[in-house]
C-alpha positions as CSV (number, residue, x, y, z in Angstrom):
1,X,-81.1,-49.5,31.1
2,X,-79.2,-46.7,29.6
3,X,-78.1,-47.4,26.0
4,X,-74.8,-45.9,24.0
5,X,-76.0,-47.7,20.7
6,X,-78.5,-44.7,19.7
7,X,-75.4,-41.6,20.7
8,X,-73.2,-44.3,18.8
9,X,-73.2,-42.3,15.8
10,X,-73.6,-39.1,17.6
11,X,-70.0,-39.5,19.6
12,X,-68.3,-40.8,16.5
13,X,-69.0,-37.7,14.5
14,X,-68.2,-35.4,17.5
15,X,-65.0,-37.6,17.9
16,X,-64.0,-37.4,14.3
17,X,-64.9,-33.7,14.5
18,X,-62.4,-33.4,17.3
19,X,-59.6,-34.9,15.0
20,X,-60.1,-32.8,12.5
21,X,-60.3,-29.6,13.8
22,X,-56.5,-31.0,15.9
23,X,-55.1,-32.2,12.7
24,X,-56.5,-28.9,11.0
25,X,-54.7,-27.2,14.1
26,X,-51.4,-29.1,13.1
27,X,-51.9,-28.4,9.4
28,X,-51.7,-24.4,10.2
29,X,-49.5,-24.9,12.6
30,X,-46.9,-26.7,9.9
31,X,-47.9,-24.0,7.6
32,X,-47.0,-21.4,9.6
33,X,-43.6,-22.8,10.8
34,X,-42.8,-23.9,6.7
35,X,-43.6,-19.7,6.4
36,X,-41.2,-18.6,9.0
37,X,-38.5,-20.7,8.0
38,X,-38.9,-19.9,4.3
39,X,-38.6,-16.4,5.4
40,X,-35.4,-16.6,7.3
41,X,-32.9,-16.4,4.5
42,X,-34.9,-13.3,3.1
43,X,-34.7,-11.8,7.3
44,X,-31.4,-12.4,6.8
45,X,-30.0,-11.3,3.8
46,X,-31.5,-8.2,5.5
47,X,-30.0,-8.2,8.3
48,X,-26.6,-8.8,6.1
49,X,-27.3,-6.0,3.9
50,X,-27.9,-3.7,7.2
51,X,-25.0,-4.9,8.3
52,X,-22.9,-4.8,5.2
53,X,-23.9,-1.2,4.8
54,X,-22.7,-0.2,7.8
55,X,-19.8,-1.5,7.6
56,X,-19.7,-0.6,4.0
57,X,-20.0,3.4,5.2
58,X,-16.8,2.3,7.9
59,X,-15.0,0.9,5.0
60,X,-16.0,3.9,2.7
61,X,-15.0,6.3,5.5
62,X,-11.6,4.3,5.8
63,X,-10.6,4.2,2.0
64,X,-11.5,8.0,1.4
65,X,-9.3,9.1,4.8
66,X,-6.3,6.5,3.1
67,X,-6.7,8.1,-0.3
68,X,-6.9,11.3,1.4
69,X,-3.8,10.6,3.7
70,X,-2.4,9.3,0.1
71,X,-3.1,12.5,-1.9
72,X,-1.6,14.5,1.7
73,X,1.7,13.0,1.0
74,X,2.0,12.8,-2.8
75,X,4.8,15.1,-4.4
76,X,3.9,18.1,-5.9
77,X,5.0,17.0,-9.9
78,X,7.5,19.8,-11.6
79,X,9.1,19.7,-14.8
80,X,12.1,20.5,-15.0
81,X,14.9,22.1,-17.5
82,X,17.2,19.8,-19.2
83,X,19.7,22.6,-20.8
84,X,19.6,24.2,-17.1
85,X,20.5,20.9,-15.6
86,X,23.8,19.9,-17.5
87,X,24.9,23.6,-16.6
88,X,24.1,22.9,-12.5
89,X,25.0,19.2,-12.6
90,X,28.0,17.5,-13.1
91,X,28.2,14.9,-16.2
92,X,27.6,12.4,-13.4
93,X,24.8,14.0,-11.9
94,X,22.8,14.5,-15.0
95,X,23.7,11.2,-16.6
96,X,22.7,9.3,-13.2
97,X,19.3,11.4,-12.8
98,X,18.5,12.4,-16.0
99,X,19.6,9.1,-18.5
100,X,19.1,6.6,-15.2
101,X,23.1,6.0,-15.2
102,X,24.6,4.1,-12.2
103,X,28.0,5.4,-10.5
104,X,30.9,2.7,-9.8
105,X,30.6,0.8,-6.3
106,X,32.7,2.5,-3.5
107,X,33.0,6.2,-5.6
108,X,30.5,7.9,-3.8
109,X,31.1,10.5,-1.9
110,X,28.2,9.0,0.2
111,X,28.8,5.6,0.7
112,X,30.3,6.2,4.2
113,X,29.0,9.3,4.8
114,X,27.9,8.9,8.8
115,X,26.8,12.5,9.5
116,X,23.1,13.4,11.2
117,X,21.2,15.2,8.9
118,X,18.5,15.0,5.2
119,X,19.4,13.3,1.9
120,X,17.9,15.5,-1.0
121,X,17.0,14.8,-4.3
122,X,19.6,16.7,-6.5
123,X,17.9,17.9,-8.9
124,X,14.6,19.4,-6.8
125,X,15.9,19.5,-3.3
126,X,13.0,17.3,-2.0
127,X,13.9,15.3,1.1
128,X,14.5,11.5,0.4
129,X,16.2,10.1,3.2
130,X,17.3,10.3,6.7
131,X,20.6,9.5,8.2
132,X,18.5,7.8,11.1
133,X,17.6,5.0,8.4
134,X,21.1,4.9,6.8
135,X,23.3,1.7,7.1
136,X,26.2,0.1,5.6
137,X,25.3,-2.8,3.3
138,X,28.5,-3.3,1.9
139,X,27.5,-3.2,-1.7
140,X,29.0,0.4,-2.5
141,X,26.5,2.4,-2.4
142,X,24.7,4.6,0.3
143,X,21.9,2.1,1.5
144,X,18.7,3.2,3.2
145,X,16.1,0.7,5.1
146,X,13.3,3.4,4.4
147,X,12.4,6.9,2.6
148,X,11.4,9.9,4.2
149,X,7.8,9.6,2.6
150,X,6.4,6.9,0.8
151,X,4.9,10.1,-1.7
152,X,8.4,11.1,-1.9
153,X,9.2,8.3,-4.5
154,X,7.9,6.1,-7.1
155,X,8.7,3.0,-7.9
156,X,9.3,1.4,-11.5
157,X,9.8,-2.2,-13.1
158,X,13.3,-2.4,-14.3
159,X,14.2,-5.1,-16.9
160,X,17.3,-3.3,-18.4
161,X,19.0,-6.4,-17.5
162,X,16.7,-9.7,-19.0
163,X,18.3,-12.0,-16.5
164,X,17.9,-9.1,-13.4
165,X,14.7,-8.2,-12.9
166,X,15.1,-5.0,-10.5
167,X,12.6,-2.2,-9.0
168,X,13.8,1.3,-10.2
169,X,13.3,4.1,-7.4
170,X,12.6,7.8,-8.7
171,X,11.9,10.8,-7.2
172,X,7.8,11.3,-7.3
173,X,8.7,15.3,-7.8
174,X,11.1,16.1,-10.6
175,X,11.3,12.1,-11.5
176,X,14.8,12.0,-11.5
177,X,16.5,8.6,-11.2
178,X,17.6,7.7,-7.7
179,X,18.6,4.1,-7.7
180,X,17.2,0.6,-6.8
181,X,15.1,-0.5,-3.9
182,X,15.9,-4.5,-2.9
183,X,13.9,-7.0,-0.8
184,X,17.3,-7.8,1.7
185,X,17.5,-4.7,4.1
186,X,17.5,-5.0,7.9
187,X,14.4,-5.4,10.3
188,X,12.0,-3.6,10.6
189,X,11.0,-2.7,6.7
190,X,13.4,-5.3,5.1
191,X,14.2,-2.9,2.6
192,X,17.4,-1.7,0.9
193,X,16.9,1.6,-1.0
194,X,20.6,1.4,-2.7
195,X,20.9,5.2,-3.9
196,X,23.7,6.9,-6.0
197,X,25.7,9.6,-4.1
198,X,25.1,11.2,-7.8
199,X,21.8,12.0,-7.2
200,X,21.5,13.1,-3.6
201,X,22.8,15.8,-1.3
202,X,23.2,16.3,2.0
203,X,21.8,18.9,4.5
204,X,23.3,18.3,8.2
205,X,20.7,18.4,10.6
206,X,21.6,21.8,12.1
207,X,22.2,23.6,8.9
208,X,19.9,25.4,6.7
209,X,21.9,25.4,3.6
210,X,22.7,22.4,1.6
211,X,26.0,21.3,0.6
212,X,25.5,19.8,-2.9
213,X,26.9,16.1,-3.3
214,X,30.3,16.0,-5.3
215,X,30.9,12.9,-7.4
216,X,33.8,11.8,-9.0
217,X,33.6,13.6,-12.8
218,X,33.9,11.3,-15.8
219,X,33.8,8.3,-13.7
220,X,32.5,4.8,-15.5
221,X,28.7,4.1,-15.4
222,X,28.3,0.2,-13.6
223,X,25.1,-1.2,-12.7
224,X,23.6,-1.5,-9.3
């Protein structure tokens, strides 16, 4: 009769074999997966970093063309002549531009001026505003919902009054003083460029020449 007891020892080294080389299997198996899984931040911070770059040369490419577009529409700076001023300007004029003076409410000769045409800066002749973003406010000035050119003008913390915190609007060219720009205007800017007539003039849309702003001479300085 055929007897297992002599392969007894045999089969149970073959069998123990066997289960070591599966749990060996396993073991390499585990290592291999703890390996790829480890690696998978490192794969993708790479990925990010391809990513980012791109997107990095997009955002790169978008900044330069905005500074670019920026630069574009920036004001060409000019100094100007202060003893040639008070002979061109009226007191009013120069005192408004020059000293940042205010001209009474409802004394401009632009505070219901309705006519299609370009607000200049007085003092340079640099368009400022358009008569298409012109609108009565009824605070006694001529009120604008938007500038010409966001390069046209440059705007300044004013604290002159401690209780009145207000945002000073100059002309980016010969830096003349313009006015005050408020947050209440109409749709769609919500602004309120609130501009002395002192320091403007108006060019009709089908004109040429200019016809240079005249204020009232002498008249008291009030705040905007």
């Amino acid at each position: 009769m055929f007897s297992l007891s002599r392969y007894a020892p045999w089969a149970r080294n073959i069998a123990l074999s066997c289960i070591a080389n599966k749990h060996r299997g396993n073991l390499n198996q585990l290592k291999t997966g703890v390996i790829a899984v480890s690696a998978l931040p490192y794969a993708r911070c790479f990925a990010d970093s391809r990513q980012g770059g791109n997107d990095g040369d997009e955002g790169g490419k978008t900044t330069n063309s905005r500074a670019r577009a920026n630069m574009e529409n920036k004001s060409e700076k000019i100094t100007v002549n202060k003893e040639e001023l008070r002979k061109r300007l009226t007191p009013l004029q120069y005192q408004v531009t020059q000293e940042a003076g205010t001209e009474r409410p409802f004394t401009g000769c632009y505070n219901k001026h309705n006519e299609k045409g370009m607000y200049q800066c007085i003092v340079c002749h640099q368009d400022l505003f358009s008569s298409d973003t012109k609108y009565d406010s009824g605070c006694g000035w001529p009120a604008f919902n938007d500038v010409v050119d966001k390069g046209k003008v440059t705007l300044h913390r004013d604290a002159s009054i401690p209780e009145r915190i207000r945002t000073e609007v100059r002309c980016a060219r010969c830096n003349a003083h313009m006015g005050h720009v408020f947050e209440d205007g109409p749709k769609p800017t919500r602004k309120r460029y609130c501009i002395n007539s002192a320091s403007i003039e108006f060019v009709q849309a089908d004109t040429t020449t200019s016809a240079q702003a005249i204020s009232p001479q002498g008249a008291p300085i009030a705040q905007q």
